[in-house]
C-alpha positions in Angstrom: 0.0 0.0 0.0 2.5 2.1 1.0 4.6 1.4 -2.6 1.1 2.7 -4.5 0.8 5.7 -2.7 5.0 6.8 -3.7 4.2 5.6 -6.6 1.6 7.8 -7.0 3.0 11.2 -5.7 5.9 10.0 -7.6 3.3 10.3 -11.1 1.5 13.2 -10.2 5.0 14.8 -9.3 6.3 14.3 -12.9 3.0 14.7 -14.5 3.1 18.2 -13.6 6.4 18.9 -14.9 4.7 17.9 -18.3 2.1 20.2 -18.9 2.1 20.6 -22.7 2.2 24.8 -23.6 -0.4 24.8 -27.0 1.3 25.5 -30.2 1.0 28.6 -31.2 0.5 30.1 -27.8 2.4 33.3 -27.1 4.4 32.4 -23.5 5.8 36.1 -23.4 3.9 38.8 -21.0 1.6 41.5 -23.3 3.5 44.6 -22.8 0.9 47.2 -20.5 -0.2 50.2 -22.0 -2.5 53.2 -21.0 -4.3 55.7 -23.5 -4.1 58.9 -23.2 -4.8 62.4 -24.4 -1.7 64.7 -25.7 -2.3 67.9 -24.2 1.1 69.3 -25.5 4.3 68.8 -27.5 7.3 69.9 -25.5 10.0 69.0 -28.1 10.3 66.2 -30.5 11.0 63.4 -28.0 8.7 64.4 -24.9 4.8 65.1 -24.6 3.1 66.2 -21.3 -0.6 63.8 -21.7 -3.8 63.2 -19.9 -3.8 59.6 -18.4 -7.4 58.2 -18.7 -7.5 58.4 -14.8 -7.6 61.9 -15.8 -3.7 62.8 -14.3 -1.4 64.2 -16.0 2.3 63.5 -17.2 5.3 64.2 -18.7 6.0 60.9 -21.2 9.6 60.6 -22.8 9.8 58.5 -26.1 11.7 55.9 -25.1 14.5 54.8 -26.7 15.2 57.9 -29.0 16.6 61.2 -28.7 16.1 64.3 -30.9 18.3 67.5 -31.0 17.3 69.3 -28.5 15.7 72.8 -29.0 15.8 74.7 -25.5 19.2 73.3 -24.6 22.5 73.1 -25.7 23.3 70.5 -28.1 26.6 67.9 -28.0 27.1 67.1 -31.5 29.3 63.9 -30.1 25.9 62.4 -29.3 25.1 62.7 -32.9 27.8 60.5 -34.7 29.3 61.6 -37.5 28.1 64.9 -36.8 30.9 67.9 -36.4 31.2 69.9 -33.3 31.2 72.6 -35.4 28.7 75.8 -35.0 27.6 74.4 -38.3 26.9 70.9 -37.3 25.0 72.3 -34.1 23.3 74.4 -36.4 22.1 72.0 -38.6 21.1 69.7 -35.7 19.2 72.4 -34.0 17.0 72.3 -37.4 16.5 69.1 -37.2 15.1 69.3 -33.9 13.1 72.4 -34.6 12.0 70.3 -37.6 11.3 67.3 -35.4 9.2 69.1 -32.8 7.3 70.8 -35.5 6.6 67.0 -37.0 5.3 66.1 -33.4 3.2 69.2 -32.9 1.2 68.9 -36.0 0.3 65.1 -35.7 -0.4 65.0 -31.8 -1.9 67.8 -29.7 -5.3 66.7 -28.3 -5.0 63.5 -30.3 -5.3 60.2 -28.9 -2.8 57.9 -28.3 -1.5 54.4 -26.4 1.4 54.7 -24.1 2.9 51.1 -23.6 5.5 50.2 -21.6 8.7 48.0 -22.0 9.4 45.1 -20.0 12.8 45.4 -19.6 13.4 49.1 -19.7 12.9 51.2 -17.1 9.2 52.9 -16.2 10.4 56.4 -15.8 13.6 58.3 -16.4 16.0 60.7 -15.0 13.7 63.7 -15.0 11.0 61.5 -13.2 9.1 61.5 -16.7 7.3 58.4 -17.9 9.5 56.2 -20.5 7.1 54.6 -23.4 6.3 54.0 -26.6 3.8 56.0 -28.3 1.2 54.8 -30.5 -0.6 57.2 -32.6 -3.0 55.9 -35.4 -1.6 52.4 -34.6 2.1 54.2 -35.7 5.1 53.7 -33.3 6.1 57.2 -33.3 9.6 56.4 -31.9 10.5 54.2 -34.4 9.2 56.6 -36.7 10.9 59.4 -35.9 14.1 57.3 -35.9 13.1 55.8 -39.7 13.2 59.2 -40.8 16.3 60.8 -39.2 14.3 62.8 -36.7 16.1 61.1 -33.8 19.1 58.7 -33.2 18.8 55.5 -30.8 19.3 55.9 -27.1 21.3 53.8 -26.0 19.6 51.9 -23.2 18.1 48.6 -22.9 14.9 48.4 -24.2 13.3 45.0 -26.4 12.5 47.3 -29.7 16.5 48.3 -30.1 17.7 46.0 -32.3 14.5 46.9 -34.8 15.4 50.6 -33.9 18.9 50.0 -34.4 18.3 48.6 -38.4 16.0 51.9 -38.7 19.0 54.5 -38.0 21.4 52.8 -39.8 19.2 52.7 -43.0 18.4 56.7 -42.1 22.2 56.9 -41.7 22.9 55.6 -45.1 20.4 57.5 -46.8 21.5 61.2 -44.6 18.1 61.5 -43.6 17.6 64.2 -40.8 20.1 64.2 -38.6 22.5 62.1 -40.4 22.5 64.9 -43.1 24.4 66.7 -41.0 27.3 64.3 -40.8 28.0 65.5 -44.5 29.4 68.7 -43.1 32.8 69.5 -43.4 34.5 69.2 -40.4 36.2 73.2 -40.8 32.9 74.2 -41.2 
């Protein structure tokens, strides 16, 4: 009696190591998310929104970063780019150009915030860090695609997609990578 009932613990014991996972079944976590309503467009890589709790925030595209426009800019962040007064120049317009890009596609538009796994949830300035969705339109990877803003780097799952997208924008001097095509005596 006493063999049947190891036995038995000893079957239900590896039985459950055995579950079968359906094929086709996704085993990773569904990123969260959170809509929201832009309420403005502080520069090309940072929104303030209105959660749907109806708070507000400050929401940094994570993963990117465009020139800034009410700061200095370090052309080293930019590669390729010369710290010239021409190279900051031209990456100030790209900025300026940037921000104007996000201002006319988001103010009081609706969008999704969702959040990375494996990056962090809010940044240095205490703002959120997130993708944003507008129109179904990853607006980081977007911005990066068309030379609007370079990869940050930082851990984040999207990078390596992100990554491909600079590079082509590199090759093509789109945006920012235009400016890398200044001489460096300029």
């Amino acid at each position: 009696m006493r063999r049947a009932v190891l036995l038995g613990l000893v079957f239900l014991v590896v039985s459950a190591g055995c579950t079968a996972v359906p094929f086709g079944t996704d085993t990773h976590q569904q990123p969260e998310s959170r809509n929201a309503t832009v309420l403005d467009v502080v520069d090309g890589d940072t929104i303030d929104v209105e959660l749907a709790d109806g708070s507000q925030d400050t929401v940094r595209l994570l993963g990117i970063d465009t020139p800034e426009v009410h700061a200095d800019i370090t052309s080293g962040e930019f590669e390729g780019v010369p710290d010239t007064e021409a190279g900051q120049a031209c990456l100030r317009a790209v900025g300026t150009n940037a921000s104007a890009v996000v201002t006319e596609r988001l103010p009081g538009s609706e969008i999704r915030l969702e959040f990375d796994p494996v990056s962090d949830r809010r940044g240095g300035y205490d703002r959120l860090l997130a993708y944003v969705y507008h129109n179904e339109t990853n607006l980081n990877y977007w911005l990066v695609e068309r030379g609007y803003a370079r990869v940050y780097d930082t851990e984040f799952t999207k990078a390596d997609t992100f990554y491909a997208a600079e590079s082509a924008a590199q090759a093509a001097n789109r945006g920012v990578w235009n400016c890398s095509t200044l001489s460096e005596g300029a």
